[in-house]
Jmol script that loads the backbone (N, CA, C; Angstrom):
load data "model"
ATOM      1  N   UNK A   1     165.758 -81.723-127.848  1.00  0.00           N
ATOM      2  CA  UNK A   1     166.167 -82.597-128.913  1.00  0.00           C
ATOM      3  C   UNK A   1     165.369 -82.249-130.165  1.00  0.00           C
ATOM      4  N   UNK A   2     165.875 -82.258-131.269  1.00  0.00           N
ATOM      5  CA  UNK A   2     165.192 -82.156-132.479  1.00  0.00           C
ATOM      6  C   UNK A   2     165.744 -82.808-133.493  1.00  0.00           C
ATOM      7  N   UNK A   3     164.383 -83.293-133.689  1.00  0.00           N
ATOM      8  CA  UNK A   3     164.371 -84.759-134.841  1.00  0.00           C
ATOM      9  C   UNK A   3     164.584 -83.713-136.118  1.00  0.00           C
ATOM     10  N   UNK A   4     164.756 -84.773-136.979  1.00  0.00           N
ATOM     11  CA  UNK A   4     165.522 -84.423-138.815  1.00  0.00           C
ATOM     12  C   UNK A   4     165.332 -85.075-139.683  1.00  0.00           C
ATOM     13  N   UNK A   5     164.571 -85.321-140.360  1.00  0.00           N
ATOM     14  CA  UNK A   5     163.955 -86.294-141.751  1.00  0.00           C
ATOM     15  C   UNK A   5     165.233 -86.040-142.697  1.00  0.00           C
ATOM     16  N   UNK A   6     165.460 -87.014-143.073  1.00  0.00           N
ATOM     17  CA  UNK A   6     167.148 -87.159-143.851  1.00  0.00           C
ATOM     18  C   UNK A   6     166.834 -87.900-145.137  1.00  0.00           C
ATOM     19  N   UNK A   7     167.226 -87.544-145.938  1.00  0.00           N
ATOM     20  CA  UNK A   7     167.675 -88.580-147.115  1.00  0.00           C
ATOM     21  C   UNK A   7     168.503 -88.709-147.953  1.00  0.00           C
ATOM     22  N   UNK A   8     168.839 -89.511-148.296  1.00  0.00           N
ATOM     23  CA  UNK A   8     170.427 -89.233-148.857  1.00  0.00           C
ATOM     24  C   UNK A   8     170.368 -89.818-150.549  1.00  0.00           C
ATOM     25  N   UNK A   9     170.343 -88.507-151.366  1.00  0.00           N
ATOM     26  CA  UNK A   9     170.283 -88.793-152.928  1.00  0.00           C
ATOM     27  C   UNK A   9     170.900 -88.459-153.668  1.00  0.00           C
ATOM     28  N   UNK A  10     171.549 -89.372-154.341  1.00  0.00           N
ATOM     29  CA  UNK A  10     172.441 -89.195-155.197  1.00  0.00           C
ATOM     30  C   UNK A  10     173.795 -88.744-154.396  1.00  0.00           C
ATOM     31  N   UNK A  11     174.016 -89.790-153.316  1.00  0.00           N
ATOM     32  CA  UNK A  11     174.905 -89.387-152.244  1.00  0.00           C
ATOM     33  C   UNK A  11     175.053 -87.637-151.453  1.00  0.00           C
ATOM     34  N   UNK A  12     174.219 -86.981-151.453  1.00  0.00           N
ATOM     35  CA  UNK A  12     174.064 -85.931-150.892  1.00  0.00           C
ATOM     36  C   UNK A  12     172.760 -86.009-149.811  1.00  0.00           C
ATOM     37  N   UNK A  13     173.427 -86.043-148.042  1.00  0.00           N
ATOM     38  CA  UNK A  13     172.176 -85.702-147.434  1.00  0.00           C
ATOM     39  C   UNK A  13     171.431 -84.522-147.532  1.00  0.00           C
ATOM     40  N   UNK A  14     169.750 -84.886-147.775  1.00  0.00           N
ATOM     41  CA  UNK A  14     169.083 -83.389-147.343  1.00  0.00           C
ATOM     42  C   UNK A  14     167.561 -83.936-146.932  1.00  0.00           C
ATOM     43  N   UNK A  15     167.491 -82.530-146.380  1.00  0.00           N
ATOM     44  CA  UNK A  15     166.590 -83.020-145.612  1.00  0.00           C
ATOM     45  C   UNK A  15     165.166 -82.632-146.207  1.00  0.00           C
ATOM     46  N   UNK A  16     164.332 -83.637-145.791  1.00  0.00           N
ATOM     47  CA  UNK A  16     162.755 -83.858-146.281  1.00  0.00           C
ATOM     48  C   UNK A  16     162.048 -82.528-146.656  1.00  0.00           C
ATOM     49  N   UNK A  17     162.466 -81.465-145.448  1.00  0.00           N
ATOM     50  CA  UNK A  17     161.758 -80.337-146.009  1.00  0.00           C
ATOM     51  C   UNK A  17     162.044 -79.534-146.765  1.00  0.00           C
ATOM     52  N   UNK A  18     163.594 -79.537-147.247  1.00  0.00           N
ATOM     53  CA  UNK A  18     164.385 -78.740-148.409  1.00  0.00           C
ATOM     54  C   UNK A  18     163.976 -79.485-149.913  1.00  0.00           C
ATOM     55  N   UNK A  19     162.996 -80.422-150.027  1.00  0.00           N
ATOM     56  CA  UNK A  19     162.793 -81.318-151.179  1.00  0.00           C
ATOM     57  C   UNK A  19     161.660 -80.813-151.613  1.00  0.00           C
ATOM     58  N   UNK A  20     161.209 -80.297-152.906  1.00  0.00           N
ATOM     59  CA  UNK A  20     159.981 -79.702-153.590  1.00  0.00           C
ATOM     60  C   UNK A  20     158.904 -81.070-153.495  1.00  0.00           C
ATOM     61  N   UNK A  21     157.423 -80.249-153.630  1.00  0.00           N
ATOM     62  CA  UNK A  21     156.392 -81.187-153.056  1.00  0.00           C
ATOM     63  C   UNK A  21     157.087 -82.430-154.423  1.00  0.00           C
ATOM     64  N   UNK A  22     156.966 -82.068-156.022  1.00  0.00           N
ATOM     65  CA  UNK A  22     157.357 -83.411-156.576  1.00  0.00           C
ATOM     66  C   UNK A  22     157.610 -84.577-156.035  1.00  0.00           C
ATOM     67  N   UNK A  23     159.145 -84.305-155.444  1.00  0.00           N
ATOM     68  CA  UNK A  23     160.530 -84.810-154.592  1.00  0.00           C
ATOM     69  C   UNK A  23     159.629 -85.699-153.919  1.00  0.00           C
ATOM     70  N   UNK A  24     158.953 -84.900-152.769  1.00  0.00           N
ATOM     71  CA  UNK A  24     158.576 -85.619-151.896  1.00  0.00           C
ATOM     72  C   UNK A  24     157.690 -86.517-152.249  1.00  0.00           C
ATOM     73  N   UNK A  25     156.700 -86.166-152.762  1.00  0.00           N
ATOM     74  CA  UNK A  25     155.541 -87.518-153.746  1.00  0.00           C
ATOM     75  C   UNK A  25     156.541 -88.522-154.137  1.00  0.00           C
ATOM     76  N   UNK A  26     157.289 -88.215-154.558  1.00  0.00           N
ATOM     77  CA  UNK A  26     158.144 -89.578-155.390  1.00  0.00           C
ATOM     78  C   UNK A  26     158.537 -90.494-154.557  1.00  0.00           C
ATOM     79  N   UNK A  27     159.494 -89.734-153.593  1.00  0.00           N
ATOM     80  CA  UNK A  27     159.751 -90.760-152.437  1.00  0.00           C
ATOM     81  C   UNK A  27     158.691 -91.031-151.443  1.00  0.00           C
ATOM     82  N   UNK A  28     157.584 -90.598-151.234  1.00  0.00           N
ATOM     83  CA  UNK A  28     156.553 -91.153-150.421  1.00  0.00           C
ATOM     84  C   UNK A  28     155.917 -92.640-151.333  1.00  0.00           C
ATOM     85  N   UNK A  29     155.512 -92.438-152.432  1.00  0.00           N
ATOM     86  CA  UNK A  29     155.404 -93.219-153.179  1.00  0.00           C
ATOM     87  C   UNK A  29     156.452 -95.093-153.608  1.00  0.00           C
ATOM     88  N   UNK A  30     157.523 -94.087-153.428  1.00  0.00           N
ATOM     89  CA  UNK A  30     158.667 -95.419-153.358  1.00  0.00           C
ATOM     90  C   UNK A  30     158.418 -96.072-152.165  1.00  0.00           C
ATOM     91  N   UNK A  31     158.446 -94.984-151.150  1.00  0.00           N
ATOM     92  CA  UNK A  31     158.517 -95.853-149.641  1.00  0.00           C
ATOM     93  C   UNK A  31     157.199 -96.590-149.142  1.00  0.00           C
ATOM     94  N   UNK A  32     156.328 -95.930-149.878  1.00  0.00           N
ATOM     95  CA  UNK A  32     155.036 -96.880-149.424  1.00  0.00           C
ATOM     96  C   UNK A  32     155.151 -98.303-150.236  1.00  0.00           C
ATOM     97  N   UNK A  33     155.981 -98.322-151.617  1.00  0.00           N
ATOM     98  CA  UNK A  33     155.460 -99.531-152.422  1.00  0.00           C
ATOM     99  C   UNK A  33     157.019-100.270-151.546  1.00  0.00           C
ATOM    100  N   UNK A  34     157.804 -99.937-151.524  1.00  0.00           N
ATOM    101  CA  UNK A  34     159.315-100.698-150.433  1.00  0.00           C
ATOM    102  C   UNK A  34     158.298-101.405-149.416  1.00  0.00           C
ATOM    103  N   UNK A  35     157.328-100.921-148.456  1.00  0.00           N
ATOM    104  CA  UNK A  35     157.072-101.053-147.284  1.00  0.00           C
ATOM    105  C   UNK A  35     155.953-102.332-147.738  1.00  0.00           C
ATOM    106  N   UNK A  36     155.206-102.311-148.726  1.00  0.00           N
ATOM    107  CA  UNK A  36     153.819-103.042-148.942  1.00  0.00           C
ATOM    108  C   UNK A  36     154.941-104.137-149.264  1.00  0.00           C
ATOM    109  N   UNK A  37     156.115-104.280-150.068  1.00  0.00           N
ATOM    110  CA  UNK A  37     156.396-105.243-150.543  1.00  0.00           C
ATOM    111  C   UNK A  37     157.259-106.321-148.992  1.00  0.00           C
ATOM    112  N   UNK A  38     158.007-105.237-148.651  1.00  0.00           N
ATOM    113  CA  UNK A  38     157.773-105.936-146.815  1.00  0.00           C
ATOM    114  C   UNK A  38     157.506-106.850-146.783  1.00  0.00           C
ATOM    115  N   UNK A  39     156.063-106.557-146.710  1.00  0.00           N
ATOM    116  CA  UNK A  39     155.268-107.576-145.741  1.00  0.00           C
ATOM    117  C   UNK A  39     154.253-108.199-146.940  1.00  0.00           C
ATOM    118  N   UNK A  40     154.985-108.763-148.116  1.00  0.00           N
ATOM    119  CA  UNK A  40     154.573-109.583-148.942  1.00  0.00           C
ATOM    120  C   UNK A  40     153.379-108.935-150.092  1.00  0.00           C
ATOM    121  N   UNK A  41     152.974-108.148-150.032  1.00  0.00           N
ATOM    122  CA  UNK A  41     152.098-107.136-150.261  1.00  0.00           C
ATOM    123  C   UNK A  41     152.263-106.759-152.492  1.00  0.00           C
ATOM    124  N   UNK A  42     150.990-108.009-152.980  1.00  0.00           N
ATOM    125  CA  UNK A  42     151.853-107.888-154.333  1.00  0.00           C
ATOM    126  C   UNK A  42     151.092-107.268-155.309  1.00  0.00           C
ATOM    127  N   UNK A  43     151.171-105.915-155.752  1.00  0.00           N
ATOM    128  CA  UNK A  43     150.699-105.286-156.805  1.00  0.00           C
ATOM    129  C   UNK A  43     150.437-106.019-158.020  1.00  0.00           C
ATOM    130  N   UNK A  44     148.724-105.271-158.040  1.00  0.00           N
ATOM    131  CA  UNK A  44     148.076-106.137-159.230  1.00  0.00           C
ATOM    132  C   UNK A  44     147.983-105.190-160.083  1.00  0.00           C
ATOM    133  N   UNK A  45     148.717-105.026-161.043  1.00  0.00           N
ATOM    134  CA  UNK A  45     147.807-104.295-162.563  1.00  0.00           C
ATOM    135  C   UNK A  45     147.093-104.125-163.260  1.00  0.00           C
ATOM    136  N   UNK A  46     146.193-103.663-163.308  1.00  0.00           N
ATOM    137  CA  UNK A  46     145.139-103.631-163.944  1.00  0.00           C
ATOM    138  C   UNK A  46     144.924-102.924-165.505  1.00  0.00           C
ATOM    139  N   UNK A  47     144.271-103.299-166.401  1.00  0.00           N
ATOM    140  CA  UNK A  47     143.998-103.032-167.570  1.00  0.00           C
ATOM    141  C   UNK A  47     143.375-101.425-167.715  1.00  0.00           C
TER     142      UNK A  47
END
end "model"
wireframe off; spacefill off
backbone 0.3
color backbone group
């Protein structure tokens, strides 16, 4: 069996490792702040 990191942007699937490091920062970044907000998790801004 072999697993497949997928994402689907701008309605086109592809997969995690065909995405330049940028790409991937961006969406690691989205998905960590999606995930903190989850579980109530509320960004403070700072000056």
């Amino acid at each position: 069996m072999a697993y497949r990191n997928i994402a689907i942007i701008n309605g086109e699937e592809k997969e995690l490792k065909e995405l330049s490091e940028e790409e991937r920062k961006r969406l690691a970044e989205l998905w960590n702040r999606r995930a903190a907000e989850a579980v109530n998790y509320k960004e403070v801004e700072s000056a």
